[in-house]
Steps between C-alpha positions, in 0.01 A plus 500: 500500500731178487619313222310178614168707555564679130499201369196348640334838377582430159401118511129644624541773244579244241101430489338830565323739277536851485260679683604868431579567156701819415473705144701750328209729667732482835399441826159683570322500831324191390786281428628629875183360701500240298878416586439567813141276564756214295783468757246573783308225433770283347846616640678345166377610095602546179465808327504540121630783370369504154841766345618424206839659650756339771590831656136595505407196666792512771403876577133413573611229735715698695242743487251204623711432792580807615052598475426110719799453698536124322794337468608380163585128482523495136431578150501277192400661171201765503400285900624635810411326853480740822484402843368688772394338819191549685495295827109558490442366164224213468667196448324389246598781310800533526711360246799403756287380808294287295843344323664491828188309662477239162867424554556513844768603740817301533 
C-alpha cells in the first residue's frame, strides 16, 4: 500500500463508523464473519476495539489481521481501519470505490 493511497484511506476513514466492534470477550467466530462480510462488502472499516488496555488492543489487531488477511492503515485511540481489497466488491458498498467514484480520477 503507498503512502498517497494510505492517506486517501484515512481521509475516507475519517467519516466511517465502525462496523465490527471488538470486546475484552476476544475475537469469537462471530466477530470473524462479521469482519470478514465488513471488508467483503466494503474493502475499507473501522474496527473498535472496546480494551481498556493498549497492549490488549494492539494484540487483538494483529490477531485481526493475521484471521482476514487486511492490511492495517491505521489506528487512532480504541479505532483501527483495515483494508482488504476485493476486486468483486459492489461498488456501492464499498467504502473506497464509492469515494474513488465521488472524487474522481485525476
Amino acid at each position: 500500500m503507498s503512502q498517497a493511497q494510505k492517506k486517501a484511506f484515512r481521509s475516507i476513514g475519517h467519516h466511517l463508523t465502525p462496523v465490527v466492534m471488538v470486546s475484552e470477550n476476544g475475537i469469537s467466530e462471530g466477530v470473524l464473519g462479521e469482519l470478514e462480510r465488513a471488508l467483503s462488502d466494503h474493502e475499507l472499516i473501522k474496527v473498535k476495539l472496546a480494551l481498556p488496555e493498549r497492549d490488549d488492543r494492539a494484540a487483538m489487531l494483529e490477531e485481526l489481521v493475521k484471521a482476514s488477511g487486511a492490511e492495517l492503515v491505521q489506528t487512532i485511540g480504541k479505532m483501527a481501519l483495515l483494508y482488504r481489497r476485493n476486486p468483486q466488491a459492489n461498488p456501492k458498498l464499498s467504502n473506497v470505490q464509492r469515494y474513488e467514484g465521488h472524487h474522481g480520477r485525476h
